[in-house]
Structure formats: structure tokens, C-alpha cells
C-alpha positions in Angstrom: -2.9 22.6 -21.6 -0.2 20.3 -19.8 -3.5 18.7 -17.0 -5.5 18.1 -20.5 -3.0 16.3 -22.6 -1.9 14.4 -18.9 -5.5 13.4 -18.5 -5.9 12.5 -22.4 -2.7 10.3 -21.6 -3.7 8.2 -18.4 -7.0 7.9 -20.2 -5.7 6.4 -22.8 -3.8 4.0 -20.6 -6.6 3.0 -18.7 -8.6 1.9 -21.9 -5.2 -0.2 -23.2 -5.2 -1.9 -19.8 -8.9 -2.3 -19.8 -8.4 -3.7 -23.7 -6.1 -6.3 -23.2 -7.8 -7.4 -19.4 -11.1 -7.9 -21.9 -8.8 -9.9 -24.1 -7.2 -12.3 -21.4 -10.9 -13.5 -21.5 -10.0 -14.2 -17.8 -13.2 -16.4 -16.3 -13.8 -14.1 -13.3 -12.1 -10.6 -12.4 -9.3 -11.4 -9.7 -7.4 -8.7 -7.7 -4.6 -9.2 -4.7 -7.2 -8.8 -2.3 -9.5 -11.5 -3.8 -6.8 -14.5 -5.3 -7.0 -17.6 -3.6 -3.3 -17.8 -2.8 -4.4 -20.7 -0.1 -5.4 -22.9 -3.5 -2.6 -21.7 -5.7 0.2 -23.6 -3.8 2.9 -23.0 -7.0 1.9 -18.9 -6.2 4.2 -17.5 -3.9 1.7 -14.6 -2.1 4.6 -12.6 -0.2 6.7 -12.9 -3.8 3.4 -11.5 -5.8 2.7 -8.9 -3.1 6.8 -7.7 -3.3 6.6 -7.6 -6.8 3.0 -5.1 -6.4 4.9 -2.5 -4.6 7.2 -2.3 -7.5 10.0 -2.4 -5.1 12.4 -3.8 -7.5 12.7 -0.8 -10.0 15.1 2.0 -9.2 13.8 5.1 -8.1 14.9 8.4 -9.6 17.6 10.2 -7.6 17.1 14.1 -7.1 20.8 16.0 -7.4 21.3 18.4 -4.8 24.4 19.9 -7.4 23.5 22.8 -9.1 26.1 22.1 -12.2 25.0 22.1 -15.6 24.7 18.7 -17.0 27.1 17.3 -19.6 25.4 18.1 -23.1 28.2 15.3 -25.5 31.0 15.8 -27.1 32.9 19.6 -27.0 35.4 19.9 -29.8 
């Protein structure tokens, strides 16, 4: 049940993506492989190509503890 409601979900995120590329009405598809950096001199290509890997966003730390988390307030 959990693989068919996942699926339904990144399905559902491809179409919104999909959607709002459509609506961009963008003259010609354009991917990092394919942008003309070279005649975009305001576009930064290292800058874009940091900012693909997503580098900036935290990633999720795994606890090695075994202690309960805190669940609020006791009292």
C-alpha cells in the first residue's frame, strides 16, 4: 500500500512540474546541459550548477542515541 500511494505521490508531482513548465510558455525546452551560459554573461554557470546539487539545504542528521525523544510539556 505504502509503494502505491508513493508512486501516486511522485506522480502527482511530476504532472505539477510538468503544469507549470507548460505554463512558463518557455520558447524552447532548456536544461543545464543545453543553456547557453557562454551568451548569458549576467548567468553565473558554476553559481547555477552549486545551486543544482542542492548543496545549500541541510541534510537530515541520523542520532546514534537510543533515548526517547522529548514528547512537550510533563506536569
Amino acid at each position: 500500500m505504502t509503494q502505491l500511494l508513493r508512486a501516486e505521490w511522485h506522480a502527482r508531482q511530476e504532472k505539477a512540474l510538468q503544469a507549470r513548465i507548460d505554463r512558463a510558455d518557455f520558447p524552447e525546452p532548456w536544461t543545464l546541459e543545453s543553456f547557453p551560459f557562454k551568451m548569458q554573461k549576467g548567468v553565473k554557470e558554476r553559481q547555477i550548477r552549486t545551486f543544482a546539487e542542492l548543496d545549500f539545504i541541510p541534510r537530515p542528521r541520523t542520532s546514534s542515541s537510543s533515548a526517547r525523544p522529548a514528547s512537550g510539556k510533563r506536569g
